[in-house]
C-alpha positions, 0 to 999 in steps of 0.5 A: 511306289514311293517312301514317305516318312513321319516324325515320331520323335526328335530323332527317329523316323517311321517309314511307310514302304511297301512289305517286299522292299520292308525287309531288304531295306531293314537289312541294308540299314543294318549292314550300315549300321544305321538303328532300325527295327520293324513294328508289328504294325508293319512299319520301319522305324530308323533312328537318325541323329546325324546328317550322315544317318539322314543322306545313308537313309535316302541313298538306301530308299533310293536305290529301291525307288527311284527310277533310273533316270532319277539315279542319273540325275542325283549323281550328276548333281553329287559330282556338280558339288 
């Protein structure tokens, strides 16, 4: 399953995941003090004003989606740089 997000606004991001990983995703984002919260409508919707909000927000939606081999290949490249 994959994660897709859209702009609603200069800084916040709707996210369409699946409803079992929604509210473990919710907390994590909370636990990093990342501004999110879950609309009645069943979306995530998470405030990014910064390059490191962004990189915490895809490492979180990672962790639950990619696969392993992804994983792999995402680190080897964080250590390349």
């Amino acid at each position: 399953m994959s994660a897709s997000a859209n702009s609603e606004s200069l800084d916040t991001q709707v996210i369409h995941i699946p409803f079992a990983e929604r509210w473990q995703i919710y907390h994590r984002l909370q636990e990093l003090m990342i501004p999110c919260w879950c609309h009645a409508d069943g979306s995530l919707r998470v405030q990014v004003n910064s390059m490191l909000t962004a990189i915490l927000v895809r490492s979180t939606l990672m962790q639950f989606f990619a696969s392993r081999r992804e994983l792999i290949d995402w680190l080897e490249q964080c250590w390349q740089l």
